[in-house]
Structures are given as C-alpha cells and as structure tokens.
DRENLORO-584021 format. One record per residue (C-alpha): z, x, y; residue in one letter. Coordinates in steps of 0.2 Angstrom, whole numbers, padded with zeros to 4 digits, always signed. Example, Ala and Ser with C-alpha at 12.3 -4.5 7.8 and 13.67 -1.06 7.14 Angstrom:
+0039+0062-0022A+0036+0068-0005S
This chain:
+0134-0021+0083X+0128-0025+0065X+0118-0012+0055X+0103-0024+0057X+0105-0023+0076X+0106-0002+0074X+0092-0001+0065X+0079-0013+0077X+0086-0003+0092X+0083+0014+0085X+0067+0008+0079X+0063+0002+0097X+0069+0016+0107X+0059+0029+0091X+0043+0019+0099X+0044+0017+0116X+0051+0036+0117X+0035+0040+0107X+0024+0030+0118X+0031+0041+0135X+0031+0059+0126X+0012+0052+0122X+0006+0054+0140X+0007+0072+0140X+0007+0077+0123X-0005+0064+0114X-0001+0054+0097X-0012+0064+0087X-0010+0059+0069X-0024+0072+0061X-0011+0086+0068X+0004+0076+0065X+0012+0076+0085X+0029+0076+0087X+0025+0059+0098X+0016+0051+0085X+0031+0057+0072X+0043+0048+0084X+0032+0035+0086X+0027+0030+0070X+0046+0033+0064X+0051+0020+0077X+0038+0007+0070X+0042+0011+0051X+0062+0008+0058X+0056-0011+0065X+0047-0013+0048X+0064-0009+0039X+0075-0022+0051X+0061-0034+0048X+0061-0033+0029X+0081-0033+0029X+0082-0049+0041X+0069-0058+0028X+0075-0052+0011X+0094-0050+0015X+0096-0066+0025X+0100-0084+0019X+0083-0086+0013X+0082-0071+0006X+0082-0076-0013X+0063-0086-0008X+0056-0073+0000X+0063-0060-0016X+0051-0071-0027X+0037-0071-0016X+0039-0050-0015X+0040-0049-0034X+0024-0039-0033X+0031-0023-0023X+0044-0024-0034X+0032-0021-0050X+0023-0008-0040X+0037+0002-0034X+0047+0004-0048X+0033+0013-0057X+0023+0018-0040X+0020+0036-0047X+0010+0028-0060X+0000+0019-0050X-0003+0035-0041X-0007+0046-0053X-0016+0033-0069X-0025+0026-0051X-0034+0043-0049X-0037+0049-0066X-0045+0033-0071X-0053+0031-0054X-0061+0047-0058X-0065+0043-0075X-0074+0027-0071X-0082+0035-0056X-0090+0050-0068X-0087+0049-0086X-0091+0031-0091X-0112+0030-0089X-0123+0016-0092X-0137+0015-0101X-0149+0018-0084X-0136+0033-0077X-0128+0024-0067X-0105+0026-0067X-0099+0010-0073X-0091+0009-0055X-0107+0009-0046X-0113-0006-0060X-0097-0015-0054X-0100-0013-0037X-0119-0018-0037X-0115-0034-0049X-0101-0039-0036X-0114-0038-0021X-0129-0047-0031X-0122-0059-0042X-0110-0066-0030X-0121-0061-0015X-0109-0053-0007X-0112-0042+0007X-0106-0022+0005X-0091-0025+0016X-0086-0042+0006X-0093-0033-0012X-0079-0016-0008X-0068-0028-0004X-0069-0038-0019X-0069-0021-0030X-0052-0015-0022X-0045-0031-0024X-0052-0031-0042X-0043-0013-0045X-0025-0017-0041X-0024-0033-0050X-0031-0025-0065X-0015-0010-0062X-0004-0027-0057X-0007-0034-0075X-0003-0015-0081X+0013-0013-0070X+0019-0030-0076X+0022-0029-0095X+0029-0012-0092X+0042-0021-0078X+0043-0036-0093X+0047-0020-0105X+0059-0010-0093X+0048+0002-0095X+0049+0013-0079X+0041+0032-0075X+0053+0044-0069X+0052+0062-0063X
C-alpha cells in the first residue's frame, strides 16, 4: 500500500468514525466536538489524497498552472490575512465620501445599481472584486521573490 492509498483510507475511516461517534455525541462545530474534529480531519485527509492524486500524477504539471493562484496566496498568506483586515477596516471606516458614506458602502451600492445587481449578486461581485485586487498585489511580490515570514 502507497502513501496515496494511506492517506485516502485514514481520511475515510477519520469520517465515517466521526459520523458514528456523531449519534451520541453530536458534530457540534461552535464547541468544537471531538466527532466533528474527527470528522472534519477525515474529510481534510481525502482533500489532501485528492490534491496529491491531481498535482502529483502524470498530469500533474497542467493542473500545477491552472493552481498558480494558491500558490501566490500561500506563500504570503499572512499578508493576505493581516493587509486583508487592516485595509478592510480602513475602507470600511476611514475613507468617507463626500455624503458620509465609507467608500465600501459607495462600492457596494454602485455594484447593485449600475449593474443592477441584486444584494446577493452585488456581495458577490464586491468579494470577488477584493481578492483579485490582493491577487494583483500577491503577484508582483511572487514575480519579486518577495515573501512574509514570521
């Protein structure tokens, strides 16, 4: 047995074990159950085989280019996370318009009248908005070699 078959077993057995101990002690993810830690271990263990059978195997070197992107996050994912929140918060607070309102809610409001855009479609839009904006940020630095550490 491969390390590929391991792994998908585990990942199996993690979930379905989790599923039984679920009938008397509930997957509870608020209180963090010890069946929804061995439940939702199982499922991140399948996640893991399926990304190693699709970017380790013969095709793996087409399916690296298409995953380019995780790449650029991860390597600088505690940027993301903290430049995400700071500027989140800025936009949100610090940059007003004219008429009072944060830039963000201007965004927003734009995104559902000029495109006509229902709220759902318009939050959408704005989070897609958001991480292709931190996409082109996260680039140049992955172009540079730039790269956070802690």
């Amino acid at each position: 047995m491969d390390t590929f078959d391991l792994i998908r077993l585990e990942g199996a057995r993690g979930q379905e074990h989790g599923l039984l101990w679920g009938r008397w002690f509930p997957i509870n993810k608020p209180l963090w159950t010890s069946s929804y830690a061995v439940y939702t271990g199982g499922l991140a263990l399948l996640a893991l085989a399926l990304c190693s059978a699709l970017f380790d195997g013969p095709r793996g070197r087409i399916l690296t280019t298409l995953a380019r992107p995780f790449r650029v996050f991860g390597v600088n994912a505690l940027l993301v996370f903290v430049g995400s929140g700071l500027l989140g918060r800025t936009v949100g607070s610090l940059w007003k318009l004219e008429d009072g309102r944060s830039a963000q809610k201007a965004l927003f409001e734009g995104l559902q009248s000029g495109f006509g855009m229902d709220p759902v479609n318009a939050s959408l839009a704005y989070a897609l908005l958001w991480i292709t904006g931190w996409y082109v940020i996260l680039e140049v630095l992955y172009r540079r070699q730039i790269f956070l550490r802690v």
